[in-house]
N, C-alpha and C positions, 0 to 999 in steps of 0.2 A: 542512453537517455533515461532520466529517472522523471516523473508526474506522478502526485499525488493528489486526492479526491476524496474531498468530505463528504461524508453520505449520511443523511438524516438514520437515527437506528430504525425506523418502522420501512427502511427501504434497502436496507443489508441484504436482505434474504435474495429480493431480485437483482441486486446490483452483482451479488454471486453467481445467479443461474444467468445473466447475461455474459459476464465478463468471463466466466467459468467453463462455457459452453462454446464459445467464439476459437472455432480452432487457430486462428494467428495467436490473439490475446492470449490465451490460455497457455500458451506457451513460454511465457513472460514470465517474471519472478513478481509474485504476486502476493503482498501480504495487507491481513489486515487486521488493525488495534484500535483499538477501545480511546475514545479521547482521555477519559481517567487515568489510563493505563500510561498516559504518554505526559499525565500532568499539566494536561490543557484540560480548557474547562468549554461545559455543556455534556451533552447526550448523546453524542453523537457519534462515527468510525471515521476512521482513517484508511482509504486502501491506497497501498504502494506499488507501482508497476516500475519495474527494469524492465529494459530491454531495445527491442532496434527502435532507431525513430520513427520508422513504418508502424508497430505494433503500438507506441506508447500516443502514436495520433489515431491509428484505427478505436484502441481505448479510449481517446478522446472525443469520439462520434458517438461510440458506444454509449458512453454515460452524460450522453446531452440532456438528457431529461430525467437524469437518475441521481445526480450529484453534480457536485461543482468542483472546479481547481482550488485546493486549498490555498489560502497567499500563500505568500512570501517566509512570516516570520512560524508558523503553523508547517509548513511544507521543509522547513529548515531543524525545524526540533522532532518532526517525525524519522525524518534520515537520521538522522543524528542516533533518533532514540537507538533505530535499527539495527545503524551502523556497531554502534556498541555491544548489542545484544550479541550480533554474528560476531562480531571479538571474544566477547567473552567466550562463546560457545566453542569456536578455534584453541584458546587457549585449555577448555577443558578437553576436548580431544587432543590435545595434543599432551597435555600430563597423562593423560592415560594411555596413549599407546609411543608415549617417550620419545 
């Protein structure tokens, strides 16, 4: 299960030490980007949770008062972004060690 969660930037920092510190959560594949970074617009982050659907709803509790669900079209171009990245980065490991 994949959730993603837009987090105002003046509330990054906590939204770290919660989701960061939460031994299930933390466990999860967890990233987070810049809206600039992703070509959306505002000031704002992006954090991405993989993982079980246990952990990506306990992160849903987590950040009830921390951040929100990104929609739809914002939650579609942040995987995307992701997605791509980890390709790209597969294909450099993998010309390097052939």
């Amino acid at each position: 299960m994949e959730v993603v969660f837009k987090i105002k930037k003046q509330d990054l920092q906590k939204v770290k030490n919660v989701i960061l510190k939460d031994e299930v959560v933390s466990k999860a594949s967890i990233i987070f980007k810049e809206s600039g970074g992703l070509g959306l617009k505002g000031n704002d982050y992006y954090c991405y949770i993989s993982g079980l659907e246990e952990t990506c709803n306990k992160a849903k509790g987590l950040m009830k008062n921390l951040g929100k669900i990104a929609n739809k079209r914002d939650t579609e171009k942040v995987i995307a972004q992701i997605k791509s990245e980890e390709e790209s980065a597969m294909t450099g490991f993998s010309s390097i060690f052939g």
